[in-house]
C-alpha positions in Angstrom: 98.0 39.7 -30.9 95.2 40.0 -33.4 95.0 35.7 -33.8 94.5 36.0 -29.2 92.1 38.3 -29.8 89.8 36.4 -32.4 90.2 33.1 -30.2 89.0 35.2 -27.4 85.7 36.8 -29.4 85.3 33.5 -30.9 85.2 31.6 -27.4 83.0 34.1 -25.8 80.5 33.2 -29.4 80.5 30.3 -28.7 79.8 30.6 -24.8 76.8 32.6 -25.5 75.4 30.7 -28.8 75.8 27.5 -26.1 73.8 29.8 -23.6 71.0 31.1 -25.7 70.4 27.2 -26.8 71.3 25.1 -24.0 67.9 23.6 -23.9 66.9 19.9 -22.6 66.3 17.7 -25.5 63.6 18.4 -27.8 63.1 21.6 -26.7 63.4 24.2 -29.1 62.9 28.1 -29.6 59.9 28.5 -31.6 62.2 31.0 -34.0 64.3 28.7 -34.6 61.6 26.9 -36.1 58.8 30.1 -37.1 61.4 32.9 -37.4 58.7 34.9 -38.8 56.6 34.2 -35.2 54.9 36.8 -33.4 55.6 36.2 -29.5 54.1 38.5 -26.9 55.0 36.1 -23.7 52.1 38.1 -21.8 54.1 36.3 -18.6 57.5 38.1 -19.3 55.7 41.3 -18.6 52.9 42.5 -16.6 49.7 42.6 -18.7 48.2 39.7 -17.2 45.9 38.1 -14.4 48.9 38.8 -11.9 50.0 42.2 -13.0 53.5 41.5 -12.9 56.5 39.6 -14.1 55.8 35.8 -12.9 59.1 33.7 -11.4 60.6 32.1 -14.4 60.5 34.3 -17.4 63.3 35.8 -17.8 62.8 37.1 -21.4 60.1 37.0 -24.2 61.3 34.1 -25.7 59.0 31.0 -26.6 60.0 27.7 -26.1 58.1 24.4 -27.1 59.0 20.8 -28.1 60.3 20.2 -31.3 57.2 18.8 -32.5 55.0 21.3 -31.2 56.9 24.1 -33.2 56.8 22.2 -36.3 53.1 21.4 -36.2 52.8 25.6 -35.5 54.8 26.2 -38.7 52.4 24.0 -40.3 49.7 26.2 -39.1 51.9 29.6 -39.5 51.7 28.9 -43.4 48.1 27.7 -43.7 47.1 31.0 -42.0 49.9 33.4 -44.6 47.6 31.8 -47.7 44.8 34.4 -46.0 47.2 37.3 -45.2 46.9 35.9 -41.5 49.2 34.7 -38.9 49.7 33.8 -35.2 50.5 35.4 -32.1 51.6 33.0 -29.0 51.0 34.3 -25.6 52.5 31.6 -23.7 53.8 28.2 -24.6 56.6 26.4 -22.5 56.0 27.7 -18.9 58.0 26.2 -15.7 56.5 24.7 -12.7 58.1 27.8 -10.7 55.3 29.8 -12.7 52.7 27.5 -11.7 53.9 28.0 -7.8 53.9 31.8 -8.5 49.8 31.4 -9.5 49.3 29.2 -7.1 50.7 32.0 -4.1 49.0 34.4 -5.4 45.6 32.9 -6.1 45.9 32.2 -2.4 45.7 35.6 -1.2 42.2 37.0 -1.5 43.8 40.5 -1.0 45.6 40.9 -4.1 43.0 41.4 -6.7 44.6 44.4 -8.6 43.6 42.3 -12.0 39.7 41.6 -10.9 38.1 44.3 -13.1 39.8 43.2 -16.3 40.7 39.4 -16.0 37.9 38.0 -13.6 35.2 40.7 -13.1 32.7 37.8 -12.2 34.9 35.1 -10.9 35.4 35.3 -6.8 39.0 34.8 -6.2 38.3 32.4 -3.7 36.9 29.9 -5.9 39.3 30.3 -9.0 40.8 26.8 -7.7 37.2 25.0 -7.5 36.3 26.7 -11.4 39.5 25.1 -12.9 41.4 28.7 -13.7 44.1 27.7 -11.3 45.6 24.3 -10.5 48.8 22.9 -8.8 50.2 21.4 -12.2 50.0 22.8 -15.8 50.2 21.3 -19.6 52.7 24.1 -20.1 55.1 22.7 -18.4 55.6 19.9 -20.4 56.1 21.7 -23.0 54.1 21.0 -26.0 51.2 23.2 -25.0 50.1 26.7 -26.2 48.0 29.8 -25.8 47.6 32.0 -28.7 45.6 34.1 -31.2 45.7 35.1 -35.0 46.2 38.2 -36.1 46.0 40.4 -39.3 49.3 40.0 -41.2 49.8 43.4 -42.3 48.7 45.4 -39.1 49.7 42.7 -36.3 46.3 43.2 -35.1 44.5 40.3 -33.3 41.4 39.4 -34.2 38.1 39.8 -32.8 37.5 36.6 -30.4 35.1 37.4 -28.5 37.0 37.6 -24.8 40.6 39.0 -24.1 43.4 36.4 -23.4 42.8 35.3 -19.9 39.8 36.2 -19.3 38.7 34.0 -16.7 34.6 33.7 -17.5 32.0 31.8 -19.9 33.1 34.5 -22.1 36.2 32.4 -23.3 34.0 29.3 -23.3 34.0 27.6 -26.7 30.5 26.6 -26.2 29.6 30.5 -24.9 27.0 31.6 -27.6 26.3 35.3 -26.6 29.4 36.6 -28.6 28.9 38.0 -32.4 29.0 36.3 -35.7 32.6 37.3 -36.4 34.0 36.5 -33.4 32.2 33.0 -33.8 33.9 32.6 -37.2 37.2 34.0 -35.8 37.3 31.6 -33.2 36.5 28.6 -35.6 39.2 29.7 -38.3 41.4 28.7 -34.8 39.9 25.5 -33.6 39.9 24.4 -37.3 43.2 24.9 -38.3 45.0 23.9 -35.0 42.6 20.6 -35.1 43.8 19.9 -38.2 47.5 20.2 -37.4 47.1 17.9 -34.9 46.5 19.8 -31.6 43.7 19.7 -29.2 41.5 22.0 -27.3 40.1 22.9 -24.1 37.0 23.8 -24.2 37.0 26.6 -21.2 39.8 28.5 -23.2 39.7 29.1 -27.1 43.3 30.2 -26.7 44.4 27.1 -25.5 46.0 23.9 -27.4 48.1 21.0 -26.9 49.9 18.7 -29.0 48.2 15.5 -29.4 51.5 13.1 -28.8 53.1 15.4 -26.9 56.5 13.7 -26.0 56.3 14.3 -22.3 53.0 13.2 -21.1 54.1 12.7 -17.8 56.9 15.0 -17.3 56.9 18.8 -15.6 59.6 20.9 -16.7 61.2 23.9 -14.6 64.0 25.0 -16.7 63.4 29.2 -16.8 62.4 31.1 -20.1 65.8 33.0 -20.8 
């Protein structure tokens, strides 16, 4: 009785450790990589432009190409020499999220998020700025949004603009911000540059892997 009843846990191990990493190939879970990682998947919950959960995140779990989580360990240590570290926001996120912003940017109603996410942005014209398009670096997997923040209290620091904010304000070229967020937004771009990721200029929290293994591919595989 006792040998049928260790097969049995056993099997239902296995079926869940095959769950939790069933993942197409060269995808990863960033703790798998970073286990020390702070993730706050600001999409899992409702603290963002939306104000709720968005279709596809299922739990706050990060997943990212293998590269891309490799290169962000890189980084991870580089900022733990300064008593630093990072927080990801978002990083793999499927096209089913995408459709989710793209319903909801359509209706001009819902603007429950305006004061705190796009106070001077119409809603109507977040497709003609660039905030919301049809397609996403996200989804292919080797792209990130995220922060540093203070090792010790898991505070982030000071950048200037909250995550999301959709306004000069999160420019990297926006000048009318202090002298420490300045420097705490270049501590960023300098060490993700130098780890080998990219910008985008309208976002300081955004990065992408330069040669990302899926260029061309969109991903919709939900964040479980």
């Amino acid at each position: 009785m006792k040998n049928k009843v260790f097969i049995l846990v056993s099997a239902l191990f296995l079926l869940a450790f095959s769950k939790q990493t069933d993942l197409p190939e060269n995808f990863v879970y960033a703790k798998s990589v970073i286990p020390d990682l702070e993730v706050d998947l600001r999409y899992f919950g409702t603290n963002n432009f939306v104000g709720d959960t968005i279709d596809g995140y299922h739990a706050n779990r990060l997943i990212i190409t293998k590269p891309t989580a490799q290169a962000l360990k890189l980084v991870q240590e580089e900022l733990q020499q300064q008593n630093l570290c990072l927080l990801v926001y978002d990083g793999y996120r499927p096209q089913r999220a995408v459709n989710h912003f793209m319903r909801w940017a359509k209706d001009w109603n819902d603007t429950l998020q305006k004061k705190e996410f796009y106070p001077d942005v119409k809603k109507r014209h977040l497709f003609r700025d660039g905030y919301i398009a049809s397609r996403s670096g996200h989804s292919r997997g080797s792209t990130v949004d995220l922060t540093i923040i203070d090792a010790n209290t898991l505070e982030p620091l000071d950048m200037g603009s909250p995550y999301d904010f959709f306004g000069e304000e999160s420019w990297l070229a926006h000048s009318n911000i202090s002298e420490v967020q300045k420097a705490n937004r270049q501590l960023l771009q300098t060490v993700m540059l130098k780890h080998g990721f990219r910008n985008y200029p309208k976002e300081w929290w955004h990065f992408t892997l330069r040669n990302e293994p899926f260029p061309d591919t969109y991903f919709d595989f939900v964040v479980e």
